[in-house]
Each structure stands twice: as structure tokens, then as C-alpha cells.
MARKOLLO-687062 format. One record per residue (C-alpha): z, y, x. Coordinates in pm, whole numbers, padded with zeros to 5 digits, always signed. Each point is the difference from the previous one (the first is absolute). Layout:
BEGIN
ZYX ...
This chain:
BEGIN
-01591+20553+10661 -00129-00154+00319 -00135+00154+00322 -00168-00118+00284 -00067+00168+00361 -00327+00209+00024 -00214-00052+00286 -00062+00361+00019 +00277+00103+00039 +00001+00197-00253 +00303-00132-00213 +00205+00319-00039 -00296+00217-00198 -00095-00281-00193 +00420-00047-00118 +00004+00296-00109 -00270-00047-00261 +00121-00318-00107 +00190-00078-00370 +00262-00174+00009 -00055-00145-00347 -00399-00109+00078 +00127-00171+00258 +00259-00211-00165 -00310-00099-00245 -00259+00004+00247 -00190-00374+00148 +00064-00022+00347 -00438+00093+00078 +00028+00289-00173 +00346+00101+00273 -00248-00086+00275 -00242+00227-00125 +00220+00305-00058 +00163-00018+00390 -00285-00101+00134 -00193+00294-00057 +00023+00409+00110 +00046+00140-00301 +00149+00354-00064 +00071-00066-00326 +00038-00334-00132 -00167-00049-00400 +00198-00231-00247 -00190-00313-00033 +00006-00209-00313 -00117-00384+00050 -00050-00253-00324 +00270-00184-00140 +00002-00390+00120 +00190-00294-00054 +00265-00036+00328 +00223-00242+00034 +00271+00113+00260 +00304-00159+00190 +00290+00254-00036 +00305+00021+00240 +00332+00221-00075 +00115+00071+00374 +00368+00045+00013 +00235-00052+00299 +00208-00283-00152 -00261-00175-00256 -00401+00010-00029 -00138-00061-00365 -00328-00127-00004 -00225-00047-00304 -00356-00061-00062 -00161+00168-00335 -00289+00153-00079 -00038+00330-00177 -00328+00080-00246 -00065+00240-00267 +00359+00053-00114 +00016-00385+00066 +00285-00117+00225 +00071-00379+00112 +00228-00128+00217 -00043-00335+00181 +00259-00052+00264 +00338+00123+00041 +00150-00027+00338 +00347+00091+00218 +00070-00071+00322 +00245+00151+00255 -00099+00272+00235 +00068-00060+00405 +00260+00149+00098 -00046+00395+00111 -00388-00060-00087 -00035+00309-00270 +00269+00254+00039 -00034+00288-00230 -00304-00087-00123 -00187-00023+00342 -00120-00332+00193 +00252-00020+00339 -00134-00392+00028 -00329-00058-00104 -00147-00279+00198 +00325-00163-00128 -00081+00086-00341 -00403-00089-00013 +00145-00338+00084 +00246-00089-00282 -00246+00134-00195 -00259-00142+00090 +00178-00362-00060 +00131+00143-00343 -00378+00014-00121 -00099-00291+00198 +00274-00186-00194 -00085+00119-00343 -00364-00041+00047 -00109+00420-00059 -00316+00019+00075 -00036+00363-00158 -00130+00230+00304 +00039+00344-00198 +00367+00114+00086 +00244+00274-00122 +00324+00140+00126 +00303+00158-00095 +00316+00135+00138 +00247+00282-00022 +00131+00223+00332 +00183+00328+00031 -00244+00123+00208 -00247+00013-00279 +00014+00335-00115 +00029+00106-00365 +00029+00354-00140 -00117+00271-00271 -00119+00279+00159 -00132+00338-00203 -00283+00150+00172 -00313+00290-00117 -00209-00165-00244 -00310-00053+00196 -00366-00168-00047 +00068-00408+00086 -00215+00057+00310 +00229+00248+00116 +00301-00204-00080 +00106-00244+00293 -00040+00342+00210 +00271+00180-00216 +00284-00326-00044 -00035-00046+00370 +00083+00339+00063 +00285-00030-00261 +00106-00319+00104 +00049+00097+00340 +00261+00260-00120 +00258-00185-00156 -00063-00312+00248 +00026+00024+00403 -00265-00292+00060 -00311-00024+00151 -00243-00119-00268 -00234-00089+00233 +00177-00296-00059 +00036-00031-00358 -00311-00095-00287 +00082+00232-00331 -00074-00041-00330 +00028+00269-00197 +00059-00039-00420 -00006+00331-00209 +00287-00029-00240 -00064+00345-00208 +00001+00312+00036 +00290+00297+00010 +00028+00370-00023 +00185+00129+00274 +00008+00391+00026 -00255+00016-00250 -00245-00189+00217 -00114-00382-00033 +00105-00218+00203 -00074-00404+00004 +00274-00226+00058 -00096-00279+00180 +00182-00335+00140 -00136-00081+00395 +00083-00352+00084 -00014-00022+00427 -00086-00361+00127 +00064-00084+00309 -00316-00035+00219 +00193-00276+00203 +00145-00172-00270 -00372-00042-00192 -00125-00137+00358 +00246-00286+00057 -00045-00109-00365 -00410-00017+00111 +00021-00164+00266 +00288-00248-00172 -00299-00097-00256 -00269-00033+00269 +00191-00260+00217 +00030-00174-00322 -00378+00001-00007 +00037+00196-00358 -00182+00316-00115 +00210+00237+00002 -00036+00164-00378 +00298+00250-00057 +00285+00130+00083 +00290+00077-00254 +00348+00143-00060 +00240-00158-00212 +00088+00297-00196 -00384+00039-00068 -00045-00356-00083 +00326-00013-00210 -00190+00272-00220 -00327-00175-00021 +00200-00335-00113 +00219+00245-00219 -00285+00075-00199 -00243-00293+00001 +00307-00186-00137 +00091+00263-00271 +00367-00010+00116 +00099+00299-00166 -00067-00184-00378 +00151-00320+00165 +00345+00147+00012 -00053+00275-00262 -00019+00266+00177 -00142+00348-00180 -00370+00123+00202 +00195+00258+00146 +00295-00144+00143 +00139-00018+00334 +00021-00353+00138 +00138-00021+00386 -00093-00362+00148 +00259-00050+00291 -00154-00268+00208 +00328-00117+00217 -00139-00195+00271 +00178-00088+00382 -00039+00278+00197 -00106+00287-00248 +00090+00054-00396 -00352+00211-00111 +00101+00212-00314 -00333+00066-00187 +00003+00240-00314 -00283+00008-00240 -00064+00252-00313 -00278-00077-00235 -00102-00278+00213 -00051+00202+00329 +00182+00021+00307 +00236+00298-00023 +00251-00044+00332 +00110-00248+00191 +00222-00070+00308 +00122-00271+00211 +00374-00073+00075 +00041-00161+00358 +00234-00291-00098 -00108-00287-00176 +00141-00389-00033 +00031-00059+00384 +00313+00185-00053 +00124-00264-00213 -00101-00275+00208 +00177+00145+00339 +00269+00010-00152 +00031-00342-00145 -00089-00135+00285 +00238+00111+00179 +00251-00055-00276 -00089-00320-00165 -00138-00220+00248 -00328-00106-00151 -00291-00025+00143 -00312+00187+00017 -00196-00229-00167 +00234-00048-00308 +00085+00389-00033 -00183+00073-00326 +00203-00351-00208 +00268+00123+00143 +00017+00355-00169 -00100-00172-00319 +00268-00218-00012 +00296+00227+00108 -00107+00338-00016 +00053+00170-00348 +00038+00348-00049 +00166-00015-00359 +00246-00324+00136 +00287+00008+00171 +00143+00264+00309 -00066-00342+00269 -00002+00190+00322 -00376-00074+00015 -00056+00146-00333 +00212+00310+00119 -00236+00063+00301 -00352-00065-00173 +00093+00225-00276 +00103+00291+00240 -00349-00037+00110 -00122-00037-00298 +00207+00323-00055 -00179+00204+00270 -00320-00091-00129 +00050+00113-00325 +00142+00346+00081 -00330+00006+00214 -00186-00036-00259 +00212+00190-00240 -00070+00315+00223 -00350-00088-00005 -00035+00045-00378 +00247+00301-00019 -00281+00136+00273 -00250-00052-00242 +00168+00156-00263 +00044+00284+00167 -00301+00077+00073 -00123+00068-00315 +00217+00004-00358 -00257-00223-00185 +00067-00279+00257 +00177-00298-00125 +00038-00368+00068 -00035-00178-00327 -00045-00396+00167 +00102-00161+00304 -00166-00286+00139 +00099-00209+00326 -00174-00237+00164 +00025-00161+00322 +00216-00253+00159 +00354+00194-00029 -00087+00046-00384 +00100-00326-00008 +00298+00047+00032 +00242-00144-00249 +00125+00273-00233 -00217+00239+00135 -00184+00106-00259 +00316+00057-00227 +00151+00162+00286 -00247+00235+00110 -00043+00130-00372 +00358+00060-00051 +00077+00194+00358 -00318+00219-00095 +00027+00031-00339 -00414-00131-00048 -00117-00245-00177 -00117-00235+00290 -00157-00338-00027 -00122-00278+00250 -00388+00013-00041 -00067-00308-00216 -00339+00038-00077 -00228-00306+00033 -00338-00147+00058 -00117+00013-00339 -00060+00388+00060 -00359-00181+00182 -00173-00317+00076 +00245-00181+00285 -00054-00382+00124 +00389-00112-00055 +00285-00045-00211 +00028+00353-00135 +00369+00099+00168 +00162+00360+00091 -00261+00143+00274 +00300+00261+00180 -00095-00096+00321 -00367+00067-00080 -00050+00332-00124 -00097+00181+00307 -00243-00212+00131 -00154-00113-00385 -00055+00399-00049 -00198+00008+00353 -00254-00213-00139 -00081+00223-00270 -00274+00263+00128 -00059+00300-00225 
């Protein structure tokens, strides 16, 4: 999903027709087309398969991952895998604060590793993307983003003016003998998909698509076959908790589609403040440091004691989470756990984690041989997110 400014002005009637979904998938022309023109209703457009190679980048507000892969008839290679820092305060909660300071390291990053690839994707996470199942009157599809924005606007107190839906029909349900669809609306951001534009422009890249993680977690999910990896049953829960610095994104997939997800506003900068503070290292040497002396299975060190009351918090976070999804229907259950992310990490968290919520959890170990990759083959955790961005379906 990318937009760009209409000359006609005409940019609200034209968002309205828009799906979400095309535009994720759609070549940057065919955006130009669709907002370019006065159209009352906007037609799906279908354009031929072709070979694209793409530079990926997974914008986070402590770390950017940055690959380069190409994606082609169920075909996936990856060339490049990259991480760098983020500036400081440049992406907070998922939206560019900095990005003239950004479009800089940037562009040095891909001057440095000789990309050359113009066609670029993006993904990122923020809790002011909107997620929710919604029922509403089963209705013709042209009559649809009509009905869920009337819905929508019922349970949510926002002005979706500023928002581009997509809208995925889930099933179908009798309710007081009459059929209703139930439907999950995803709300981007209008503002958010801008800066992320205009990031890739001043890069002098083409601005391709526009992801989030949770979607691109599924796509890599099920190009990878993950569920036979780790013997998991077709229909099983698996929740992929993705425990980055400033957010821990709890993702929960049944039958290898997204069934509810959430976001947790704590994350590993927690940690770090505190040992900091505590322990006297620097910033620079943060992430040896909790390797060497942070276990959550050793000894009660003082440090120890602290990280694992965070730890603590985060899982009884999470643990209400999955009691929420439980409860909201009696056929929910978590079968799997995986976690992924920099506080994964942790020493004796995966043990740890498992035992406090009584789930079988495991550090994602999965590696390149699920596709064709250009290095040694080792665990690709920190990848996942932006690997399953370059995968267009």
C-alpha cells in the first residue's frame, strides 16, 4: 500500500474506493493511475506477473533490517541481509519523527553495500494501525466499504477520513436468524503511509509497498511451511510474539491466517534503562552485556532480580492477552509459542516463558534452507518481518 497526492484534489473519494490489499500488491504506475483519476468507483485491476527484484527495509525505532530478495512464482531469494541502528527518536511508534535524518543513514547504508535495486518495500508495526472484526449485513462487494465504514465508525471515535481500510471477509454467521459476514478492517494510517513514500523517494527508490509485520509474519509463515517445521497440526494455534524495544507485537494465527493480534507498549528499552543506570555500561556495549550476565534461569544477582520482574510484567501481559483470546470463543487455544526479536534473546527465556505460561514456547530457529539465500545458512530471527514483506501474493 502506497499513496501519492492527487492533483485534483480529489483524494478523499478516490480513498474510499481503494483496497487495502491491491495496494500492498500493486506497482507504483498502477497507484498513480488509481489517485490520479475521478473515479466514483474504483475497478480491481489485475497486471501480469514479472520478475522484481526489491530492496526491503523493516522500520523499527531501535533497529532497521534491510534485505534485498526477489520474489517469483512461489520463488523466493534472498540476497542481502542488513542491520543497522535507527537515529535516535527517528521512528516512534511506527511513524517517521526524523526523516531527512533517516534518508541519510540510509542512503550511506546502500551506498556502502553497493544496492542498486530501485524497487523498494516497507514494513513496520504502530498502535495506531487499527485492527478489528466487525459483523455487519451481508451485502453485494460493491456495497461493502459503504456498510464497514458505517460499522466501523460505531465501535471507533475516529475520523476515517484519515485512515485507508481493507476489508477481509472471514465467514459468515447467523445472528437472529439473519446472515451476517464477519469481517476483519485493518485502518492504516494516511500519515504514516506518506512519510514511508516520501522516505523511499529521497532515496531515489520506487516506492513498491507498504507492509505490516503481522501481515508479513503470515506470508513468511506460510511460504516457509512453519507449521510442519515445528510439527504443528493444520489447525493449530501458533502466537508469534515478536519482542522488540519499544513494543512486544503478539500475533496469533489458526490454520495459517491471522486470527488476533495486539501490541504490548513495553519492549527491551526497559531492560536497557535500567542497566544503564544500574550497571554502568555503555550504550554501545548494552546487548554483550545482557548476554554475559543476564540469565533468567541463573542466579537472584540483583540485576537478574530486576530484568526478570520485567520480564515478569511482560509475561502477565501477554498471559492476559491469550486468556482474552480464549475467552472469546471456547474453541480458541494456543497450541505453540514462538518469540522472536531482540529480548527473545534473552538467556533462559525460552525455558522461562514456557514454564510461567504453561505453553510450549520456542525461539524461532528456522533457517535459510526454507529458500534460496546468498550466506552461511544461520537462524534468520531478526529477519522475519521484513523477509515476509518481500513476498507479494
Amino acid at each position: 500500500m502506497f499513496i501519492k497526492k492527487s492533483e485534483d484534489h480529489n483524494d478523499q473519494d478516490l480513498k474510499k474506493g481503494f483496497d487495502f490489499k491491491e495496494l500492498m500488491n500493486m506497482d507504483l504506475e498502477n497507484v498513480k493511475t488509481k489517485f490520479s483519476k475521478k473515479l466514483s468507483k474504483m475497478n480491481k485491476i489485475s497486471t501480469p506477473e514479472k520478475k522484481r527484484k526489491v530492496v526491503a527495509f523493516d522500520m523499527g525505532s531501535s533497529t532497521i533490517k534491510i534485505v534485498v530478495g526477489t520474489y517469483y512464482k512461489n520463488d523466493l531469494s534472498i540476497d542481502k541481509y542488513i542491520t543497522i541502528k535507527t537515529p535516535k527518536d527517528a521512528i516512534i511508534d511506527g511513524e517517521i519523527k526524523k526523516s531527512d535524518e533517516l534518508a541519510m543513514k540510509l542512503g550511506e547504508v546502500l551506498k556502502k553495500n553497493g544496492i542498486k535495486t530501485k524497487d523498494a518495500t516497507c514494513t513496520t508495526n504502530s498502535t495506531l494501525i487499527i485492527n478489528r472484526e466487525i459483523l455487519i449485513p451481508k451485502v453485494e462487494e460493491e456495497e461493502m466499504d459503504t456498510v464497514v465504514r458505517y460499522e466501523i465508525q460505531q465501535y471507533l471515535p475516529i475520523n476515517l477520513e484519515d485512515y485507508i481500510l481493507q476489508v477481509t471477509i472471514l465467514g459468515e454467521e447467523i445472528v437472529d436468524e439473519t446472515t451476517k459476514l464477519n469481517v476483519r478492517v485493518i485502518a492504516y494510517p494516511e500519515k504514516i503511509a506518506r512519510g514511508y513514500y516520501n522516505l523511499l523517494l529521497k532515496l531515489d527508490l520506487k516506492p513498491y509497498a507498504l507492509d505490516v509485520n503481522y501481515n508479513a509474519v503470515n506470508k513468511f509463515m506460510n511460504f516457509t511451511g512453519i507449521n510442519s517445521e515445528f510439527e504443528y497440526k493444520s489447525k493449530d494455534s501458533v502466537a508469534f510474539i515478536d519482542m522488540g524495544a519499544s513494543f512486544i507485537d503478539v500475533n496469533i494465527y489458526k490454520d495459517g491466517q491471522l486470527d488476533f493480534t495486539r501490541i504490548i507498549k513495553d519492549g527491551g528499552n526497559d531492560i536497557d534503562e535500567i542497566l544503564l543506570r544500574r550497571s554502568g555500561v555503555k550504550a554501545s556495549e548494552i546487548e554483550d552485556f545482557k548476554i554475559r550476565n543476564i540469565n533468567l534461569k541463573g542466579e537472584l544477582d540483583p540485576l537478574n532480580i530486576q530484568v526478570k520482574d520485567i520480564v515478569d510484567d511482560w509475561i502477565e501481559k501477554i498471559e492476559k492477552i491469550i486468556q482474552f483470546y480464549k475467552n472469546r470463543n471456547i474453541e480458541n487455544q494456543i497450541d505453540k509459542i514462538i518469540i522472536f526479536g531482540g529480548s527473545s534473546k534473552l538467556n533462559g527465556m525460552e525455558s522461562y516463558m514456557a514454564e510461567k505460561l504453561g505453553i510450549k514456547t520456542k525461539i524461532n530457529g528456522i533457517t535459510k534452507i526454507a529458500f534460496k539465500s546468498n550466506d552461511d545458512g544461520k537462524p534468520i530471527d531478526d529477519f522475519i518481518n521484513v523477509i515476509g514483506s518481500v513476498i507479494r501474493i
